[in-house]
Steps between C-alpha positions, in 0.01 A plus 500: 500500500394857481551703173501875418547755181833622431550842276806638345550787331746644354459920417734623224556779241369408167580142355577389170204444343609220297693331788165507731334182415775340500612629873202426619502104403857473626405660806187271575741197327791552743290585834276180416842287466612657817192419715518139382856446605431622825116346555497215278291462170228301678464827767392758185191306401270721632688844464453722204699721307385850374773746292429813477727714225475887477742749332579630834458165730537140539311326689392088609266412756517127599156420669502213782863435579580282796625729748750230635709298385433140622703342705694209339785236534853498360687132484859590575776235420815466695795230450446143425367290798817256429698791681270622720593282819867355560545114623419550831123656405634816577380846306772617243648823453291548170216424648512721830616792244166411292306501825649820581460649140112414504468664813370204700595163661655179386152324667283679224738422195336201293628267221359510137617363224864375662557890611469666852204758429301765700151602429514897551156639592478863321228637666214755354599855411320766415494626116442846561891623553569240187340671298722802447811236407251393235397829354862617498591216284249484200554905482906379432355233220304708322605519116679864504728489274641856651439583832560874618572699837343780607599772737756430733393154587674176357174335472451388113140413355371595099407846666480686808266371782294735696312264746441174587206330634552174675140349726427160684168523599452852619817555597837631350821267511777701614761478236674715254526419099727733295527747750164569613306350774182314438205710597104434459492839266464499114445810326205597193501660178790741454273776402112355563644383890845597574447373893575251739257152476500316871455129426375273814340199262708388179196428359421851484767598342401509118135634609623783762757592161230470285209747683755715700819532324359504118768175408416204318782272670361175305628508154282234335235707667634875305590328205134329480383871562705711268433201194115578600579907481629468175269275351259746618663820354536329196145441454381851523684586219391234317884305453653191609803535729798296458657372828803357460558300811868579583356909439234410743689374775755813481235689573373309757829533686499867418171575667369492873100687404456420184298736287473466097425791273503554105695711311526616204771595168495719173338233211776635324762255635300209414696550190801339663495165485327342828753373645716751549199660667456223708846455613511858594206432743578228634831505511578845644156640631343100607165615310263243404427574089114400328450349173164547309218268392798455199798455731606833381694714764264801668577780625496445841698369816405387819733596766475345876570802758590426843266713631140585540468834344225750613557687135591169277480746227785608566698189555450440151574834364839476652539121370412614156701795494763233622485280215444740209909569479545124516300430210594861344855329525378141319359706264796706387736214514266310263465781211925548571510136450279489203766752306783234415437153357603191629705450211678786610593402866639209404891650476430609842494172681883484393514708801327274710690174668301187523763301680868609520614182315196473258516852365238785446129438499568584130692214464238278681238638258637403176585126701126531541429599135694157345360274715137690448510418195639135510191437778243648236644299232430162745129620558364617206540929564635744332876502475561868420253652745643221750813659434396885480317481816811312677722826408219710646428306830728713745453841296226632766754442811659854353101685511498713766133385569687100617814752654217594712288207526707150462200308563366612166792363278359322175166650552601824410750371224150322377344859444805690415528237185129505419576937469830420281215248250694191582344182380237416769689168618821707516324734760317205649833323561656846692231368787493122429879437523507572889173251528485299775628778690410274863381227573190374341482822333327502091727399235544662119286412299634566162784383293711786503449556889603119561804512239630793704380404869691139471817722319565702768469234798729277304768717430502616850558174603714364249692833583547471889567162499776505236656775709489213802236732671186267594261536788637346786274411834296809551699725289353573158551848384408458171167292615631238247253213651265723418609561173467124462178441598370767273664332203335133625180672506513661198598231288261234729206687523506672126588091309753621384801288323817659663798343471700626856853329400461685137405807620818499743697430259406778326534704777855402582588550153407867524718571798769252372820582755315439830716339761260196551499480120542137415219400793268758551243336283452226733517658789205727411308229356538314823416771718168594287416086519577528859266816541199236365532291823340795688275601262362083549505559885263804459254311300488198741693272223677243688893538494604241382275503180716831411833254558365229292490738215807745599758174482437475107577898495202629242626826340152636424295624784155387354610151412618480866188579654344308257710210633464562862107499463452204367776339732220645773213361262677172451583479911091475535448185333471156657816365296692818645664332831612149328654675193665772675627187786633331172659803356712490769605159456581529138701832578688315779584118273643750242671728697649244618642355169865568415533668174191594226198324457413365165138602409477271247316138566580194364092302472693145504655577860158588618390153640291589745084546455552802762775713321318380157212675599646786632752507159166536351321811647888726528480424105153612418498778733816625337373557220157688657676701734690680256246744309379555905847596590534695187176735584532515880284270543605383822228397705388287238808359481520396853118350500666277244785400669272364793405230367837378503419420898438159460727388231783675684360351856492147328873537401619593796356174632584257267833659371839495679645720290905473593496168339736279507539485135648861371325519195182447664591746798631787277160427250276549798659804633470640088151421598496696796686793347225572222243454809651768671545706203159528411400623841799748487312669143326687781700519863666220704220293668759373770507820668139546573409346913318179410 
């Protein structure tokens, strides 16, 4: 079957930079889906897939696609051959109207599988007028979350189109997409090649862009470039450029000719804290900033222009003169800042509503200071300063430097309270207590910062969930399983001894007239045990190791994970499978048992050389389990309790143990119970897959 290149391209006014990888994935994604529906998995294997993603194009060439669509078969089934023919062998109405519905004769109607079927012969069609159908819908399932119209047309798309592009082969498929009719023009550069490209080859099409119209149209390919550019500009003037990946891309998708250059800023702002700098560069301006051999902020920028410049000179005279009021701006609103104390912000979050039924952010804070200094108490930090830098936490959120840059919350409250000569953990802790802002992101590090960054997720929690306000599906305004998992990590990853139910208690106790009053505790302690499972999943930890633990409900996040690991430890030795199968057996004979089981074990009753022995090891190991239990010792634990295998695989055999005799029976099941108890010191054993 013959094959040839198809290119579409889609010219528009600027796209959203941020959106553009994105579009350009969905657009490959959905025209790739398409094409298999209509061809047949089996019928791609030897055609590519190229995306191209400019700010002012999309584009995907799929090389060596069939140019027919084979021809096939289609087994159509008709009424049951029990009705097909009356008594007299004659055809029936149902199945002349079948016949006549298939578009054929009775004589070419078979039987299969007790039904009167016809095999329908579709024959081979061309792909070429297809294709169109195909384009039209990936362009509807691309992830626009607000489409917009343009002119006086009703067509909708992320913005306006200009031109579209649409080759098989060397020739154009006549067709219209969002009101314009495919063509074999593109168009260059805006400014380096604002003219008409003709297109006869879709393999041409990224060179003939490249060398005629001055446009990159592969990102990978401008991104690889401009990363080179400003590795390259930072070298000759001797600093290290930081390329933030999500900064990179933007700029990417904001460029067609990419050109770096280097500016430059007053060494007189370096007196604001980096940062803010940074954020104003980035943020507002997409400059690229340089650290030193130190890791100390220069004065320079490296901006990405969209254009080759013949005076590049000026290009960066106009971008410095362009950033100078920006940082002019961080500047002022840093010595403004620096002229009230935290201390004396503080009655202004009273203006300032956290949550409608949870009062002011003032209100929050000195929830946060209590239980600050309750958390500090638990892990050896300073209560007071735990305390002091709980009332101080929000106090930046009024400085007109975070008014006018959110992202720098906590940072700046971290050098506003080093100014006022707070204690150094007290200013640490301004910046700690929103650690781990995202996902895998650095936790605080000391005492003061962890007292107040476990405070504030708690009460926030405790908070919306005693107002009846948790996250529900999707919906999680308050990023509350977030909030969880940076109290798991926090406590897991720091050792620390953190009682969750306590703390919660505490919390509650502050608020004291919440709706959910009476059960909010243990619905936020079952939410934040819940959040572990996930946290397992990431790490590759089997499920059902986080359920053996979770169904004995540990309160303190590091003795759960302590628990779970060793479960995963314990689930890697040879005695594993048999102990876990018995588990389960035990668990089910008691379970079954009407009323309490005795744990206590009578030695006459135990007759039996099988349940003797086994009588024998639950005794001993009682008593050298418990100092393992005691420390967290859990791993160790479990090594011990396999070598109960055998004793417990020997009693199985030679014990019934619903005995007739109900002395005997309720003495063996004692037996049982303390077996089962000493596995459930660390999780329940019968919940792990043997």
């Amino acid at each position: 079957m013959s094959a040839k290149d198809f290119l579409f391209e889609l010219g528009t006014e600027e796209l959203p930079p941020k959106a553009l990888k994105s579009l350009s994935a969905a657009l490959e994604q959905e025209v790739r889906s398409g094409l298999i529906a209509l061809l047949g998995e089996d019928a791609l294997d030897a055609t590519g897939f190229i995306s191209y993603a400019a700010p002012r194009r999309l584009a995907l060439l799929v090389t060596d696609l069939n140019t027919e669509v084979a021809e096939s078969r289609t087994l159509i089934q008709g009424p049951p051959a029990s009705i097909a023919y009356d008594k007299e062998g004659n055809p029936s109405k149902a199945l002349e109207g079948f016949a006549r519905k298939c578009g054929t004769s009775i004589d070419q109607l078979t039987e299969v599988d007790g039904k009167i079927s016809f095999a329908q012969t579709n024959p081979a069609q061309p792909v070429a007028p297809l294709l169109p159908e195909i384009v039209a819908a990936a362009l509807d399932k691309l992830p626009i979350p607000k489409r917009m119209r343009w002119g006086a047309s009703r067509n909708e798309f992320v913005r306006p189109v200009k031109w579209v592009v649409m080759l098989f082969g060397d020739e154009v498929i006549p067709c219209e997409i969002l009101g314009h009719k495919a063509g074999r023009h593109t168009r260059g550069h805006r400014f380096h090649y604002n003219e008409q490209i003709e297109i006869f080859a879709g393999r041409d099409y990224a060179s003939l862009l490249k060398e005629k119209g001055k446009v990159l149209a592969d990102f990978d390919e401008r991104r690889g470039l401009i990363q080179s550019q400003l590795l390259a500009e930072a070298n000759r003037v001797g600093g290290n450029v930081v390329i933030e990946d999500s900064l990179l891309d933007e700029v990417t998708a904001l460029n067609e000719w990419p050109v770096a250059l280097t500016g430059r800023f007053e060494e007189r702002f370096l007196e604001v804290p980096a940062q803010a700098l940074i954020s104003t560069m980035a943020d507002n301006q997409k400059y690229f900033h340089l650290l030193d051999g130190n890791g100390a902020l220069m004065p320079y920028f490296i901006t990405v222009a969209n254009i080759e410049s013949r005076d590049p000179q000026q290009v960066i005279e106009g971008n410095e003169k362009v950033i100078r009021p920006r940082l002019s701006d961080a500047a002022f609103f840093f010595e403004t800042d620096k002229k009230r104390t935290l201390d004396s912000r503080i009655d202004s979050l009273k203006k300032i509503v956290f949550q409608k039924d949870l009062g002011t952010v003032y209100d929050k804070t000195v929830r946060i200071a209590g239980l600050a200094r309750i958390v500090a108490d638990a892990i050896g930090g300073d209560a007071d300063q735990a305390e002091r830098a709980g009332m101080l936490c929000k106090t930046d959120l009024t400085s007109e430097m975070v008014l006018e840059f959110p992202e720098l919350q906590g940072l700046m409250g971290y050098h506003y309270a080093t100014h006022d000569g707070e204690a150094a953990e007290v200013a640490l802790a301004q910046n700690e207590h929103y650690m781990p802002r995202f996902h895998g992101d650095e936790l605080p590090q000391s005492r003061t910062g962890i007292a107040v960054a476990v405070a504030d997720r708690i009460d926030t929690l405790t908070g919306l969930f005693g107002i009846n306000q948790p996250p529900t599906g999707s919906k999680d305004p308050f990023a509350l399983r977030r909030a969880t998992l940076g109290v798991l990590r926090i406590i897991v990853e720091s050792d620390l001894q953190i009682d969750l139910k306590t703390l919660l208690e505490a919390a509650a106790a502050q608020y004291g007239n919440l709706p959910a009053q009476d059960t909010v505790v243990n619905q936020v302690l079952e939410f934040m045990l819940e959040r572990f499972r996930a946290w397992y999943e990431e790490r590759g930890i089997s499920v059902d190791n986080y359920l053996a633990v979770h169904a004995l409900r540990p309160t303190k996040p590091l003795d759960f994970d302590r628990r779970v690991r060793a479960v995963a430890h314990f689930r890697a030795l040879a005695e594993a499978a048999s102990l876990a199968a018995a588990n389960k057996r035990v668990s089910n004979i008691l379970s079954k048992h009407e009323g309490q089981v005795s744990t206590e074990v009578d030695q006459s009753l135990l007759t039996d050389a099988a349940e003797q022995a086994l009588a024998v090891q639950v005794s001993k190991l009682e008593v050298e389990l418990q100092p393992l239990f005691a420390e967290g010792a859990y791993e160790q634990a479990l090594e011990a309790l396999a070598q109960l295998q055998a004793p417990v695989d020997r009693f199985f055999e030679d014990v019934m143990v619903m005995a007739d005799d109900e002395a005997v029976r309720n003495n063996r099941l004692a037996l049982l119970q303390r077996l089962r108890n000493l596995f459930l010191g660390v999780a329940d054993i019968s919940l792990i897959a043997s």
